[in-house]
N, C-alpha and C positions, 0 to 999 in steps of 0.2 A: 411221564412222556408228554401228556397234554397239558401240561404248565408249561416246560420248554417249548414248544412248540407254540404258543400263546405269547410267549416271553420274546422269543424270536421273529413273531410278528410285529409283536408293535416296537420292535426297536428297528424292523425295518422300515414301519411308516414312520416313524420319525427320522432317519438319518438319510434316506434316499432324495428326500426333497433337496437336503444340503449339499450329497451329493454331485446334483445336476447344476455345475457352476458354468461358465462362459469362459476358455482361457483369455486372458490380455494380452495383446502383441506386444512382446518385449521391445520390440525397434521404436515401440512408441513411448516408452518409459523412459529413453534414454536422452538425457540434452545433445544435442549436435551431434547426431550417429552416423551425417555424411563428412563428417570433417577429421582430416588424417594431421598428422604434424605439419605443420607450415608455419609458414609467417603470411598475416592478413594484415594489408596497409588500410591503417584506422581511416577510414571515411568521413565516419559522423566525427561532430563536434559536442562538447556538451551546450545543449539548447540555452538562451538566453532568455529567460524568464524573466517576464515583465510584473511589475509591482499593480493588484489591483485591489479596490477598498478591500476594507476590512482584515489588509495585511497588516503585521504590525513592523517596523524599524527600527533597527537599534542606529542612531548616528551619533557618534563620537569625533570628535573636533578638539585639536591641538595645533598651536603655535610656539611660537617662541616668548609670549610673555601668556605666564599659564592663568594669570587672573582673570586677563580680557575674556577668555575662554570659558572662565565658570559660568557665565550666564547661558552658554550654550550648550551646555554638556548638565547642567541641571533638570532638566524634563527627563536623563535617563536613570531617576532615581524616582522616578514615578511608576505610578502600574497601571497596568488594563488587563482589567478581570476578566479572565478568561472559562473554562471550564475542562479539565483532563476528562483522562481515559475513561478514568472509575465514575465521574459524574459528579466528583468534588471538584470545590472551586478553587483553582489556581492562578498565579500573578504573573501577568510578564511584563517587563521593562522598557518601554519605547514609545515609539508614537504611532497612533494607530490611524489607517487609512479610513475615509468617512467614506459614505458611501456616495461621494460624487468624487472621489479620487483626491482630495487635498489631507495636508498634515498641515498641524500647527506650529512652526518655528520661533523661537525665542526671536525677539527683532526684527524678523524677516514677513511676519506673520503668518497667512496662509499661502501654501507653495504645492502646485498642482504635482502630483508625483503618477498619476496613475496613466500605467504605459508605456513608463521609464523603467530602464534596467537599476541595479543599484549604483552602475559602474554613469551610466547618464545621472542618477541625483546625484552623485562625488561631485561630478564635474559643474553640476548645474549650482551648487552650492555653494562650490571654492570661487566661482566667477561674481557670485549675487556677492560674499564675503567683501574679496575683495575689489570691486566695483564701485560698493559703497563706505569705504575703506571702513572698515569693522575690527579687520583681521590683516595682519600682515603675512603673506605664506600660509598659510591655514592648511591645516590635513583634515580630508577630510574621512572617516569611515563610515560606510554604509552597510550593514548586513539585515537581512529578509528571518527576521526570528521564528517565522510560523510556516516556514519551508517542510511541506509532510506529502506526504501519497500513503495512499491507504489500500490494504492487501487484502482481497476475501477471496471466497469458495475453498477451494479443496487443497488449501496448505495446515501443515502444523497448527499454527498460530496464527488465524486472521487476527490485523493489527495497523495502526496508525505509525507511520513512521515518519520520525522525526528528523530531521535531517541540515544538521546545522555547519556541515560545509558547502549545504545549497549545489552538491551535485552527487546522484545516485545514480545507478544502474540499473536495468532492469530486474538482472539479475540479481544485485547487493540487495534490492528491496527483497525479494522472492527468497534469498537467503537467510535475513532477517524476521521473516514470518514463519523461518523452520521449515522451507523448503516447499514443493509441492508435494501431495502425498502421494502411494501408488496408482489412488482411485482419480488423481487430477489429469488432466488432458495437457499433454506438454507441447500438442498441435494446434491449440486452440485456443492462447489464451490472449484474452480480452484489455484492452487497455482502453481507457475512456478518459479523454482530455477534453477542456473547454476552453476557449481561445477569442476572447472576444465576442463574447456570452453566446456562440456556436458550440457543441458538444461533438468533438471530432471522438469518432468509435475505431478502430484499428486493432485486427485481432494477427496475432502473431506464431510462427510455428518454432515452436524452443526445440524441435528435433533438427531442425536445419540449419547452417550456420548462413544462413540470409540474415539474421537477426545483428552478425556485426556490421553489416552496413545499413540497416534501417533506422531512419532517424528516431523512432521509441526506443532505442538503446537505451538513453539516456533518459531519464523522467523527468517530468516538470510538478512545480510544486498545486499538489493538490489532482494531481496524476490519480486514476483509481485502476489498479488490477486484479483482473477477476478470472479467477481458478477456475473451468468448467468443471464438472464430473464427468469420467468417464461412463460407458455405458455398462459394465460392470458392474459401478456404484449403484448407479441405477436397475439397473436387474436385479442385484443384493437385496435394495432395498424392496422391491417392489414382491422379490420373491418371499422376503419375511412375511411381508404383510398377507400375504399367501397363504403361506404355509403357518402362520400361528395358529388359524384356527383348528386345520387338520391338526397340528399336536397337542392343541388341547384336549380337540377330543377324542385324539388316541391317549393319551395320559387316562381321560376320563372311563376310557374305554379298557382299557390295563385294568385300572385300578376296581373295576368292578368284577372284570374275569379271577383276580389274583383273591379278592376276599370271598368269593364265591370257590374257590377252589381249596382255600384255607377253610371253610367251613366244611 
């Protein structure tokens, strides 16, 4: 009888402390919990993000006689060492923005790009081309190769995202990081943009549907969002660190009634 009864203690000091948890308000878990079936006329736009050093560019240039051309279109078989996710070293193909904002052009030579969109260097390109007649009709392509926002705190998968149609959503990033998890604040999350080396902070509530007309809808490259933790995360954690030691030294405290009763 005084084994059980020793036995049933200490499995109450250990399992009471787990017990006493914090429920989480479901309404907060939930994305957009005021919003019923409708139709919401799109407001935002997706933002036009400007090019600044140390981007790198893919520009690709075609005419109608494709030889005149190869001298231009030769630099994108070049690289700039870059560095990935893992910390190993990777290539990518373009021309990389210095940090007073120029690229180097075949013939053109140095050409200030920083502050333009990609859809401004097309244009600013095709005019220098044929200007200094170069080019007859010249196409010109521009794409932003190092287009990413980056996702942390309390999702799935924090992670760097890459993003090579240079336009993402709030949301598509958030979903691509595997979601926010239960312990994430879906009222509170945090986006951190820099704009003209100013750090704009704008936190946002993903339970409201205010977010399809707010201009962070849409990301900008190099965008950061940041997952808060709930305050449940927080108590979890705070209550482990707590209660570890009490169950050690109820374990230790068991374990010495139990061979003492065995003897």
């Amino acid at each position: 009888m005084n084994f059980r009864r020793s036995l049933i203690a200490i499995t109450s000091i250990i399992t009471i402390p787990f017990l006493i948890t914090s429920c989480a308000n479901v309404e907060k878990t939930v994305y957009f919990n005021d919003q019923r079936d409708s139709s919401i006329l799109a407001k935002t736009s997706v933002p036009k993000t400007t090019i600044q050093p140390n981007d790198i560019l893919s520009i690709t240039i075609s005419s109608i006689n494709p030889q005149a051309t190869l001298i231009f279109n030769t630099p994108n078989t070049s690289y700039v060492a870059a560095t990935g996710l893992n910390g190993n070293a990777v290539q990518s193909p373009g021309y990389l923005v210095n940090t007073e904002g120029y690229i180097t052009f075949p013939v053109l030579g140095n050409i200030k790009v920083n502050g333009l969109t990609t859809n401004q260097i097309q244009s600013q390109l095709t005019k220098m081309l044929t200007d200094q007649k170069l080019l007859v009709d010249p196409i010109v392509m521009v794409r932003q190769l190092n287009f990413r926002v980056s996702v942390l705190g309390e999702v799935a998968h924090p992670t760097v995202v890459n993003v090579p149609s240079e336009k993402i959503s709030l949301l598509e990033a958030l979903g691509m990081a595997g979601d926010i998890t239960i312990y994430g604040r879906k009222d509170n999350v945090l986006v951190i943009r820099e704009e003209n080396g100013i750090k704009r902070i704008k936190r946002l509530n993903l339970n409201s549907n205010e977010l399809f007309n707010s201009q962070y809808y849409y990301l900008k490259s190099n965008d950061i969002v940041y997952v808060e933790a709930n305050k449940a995360k927080v108590a979890s954690s705070s209550r482990t660190t707590q209660t570890l030691p009490i169950i050690l030294s109820a374990l230790s405290f068991g374990a010495i009634i139990v061979d003492r009763l065995v003897k």
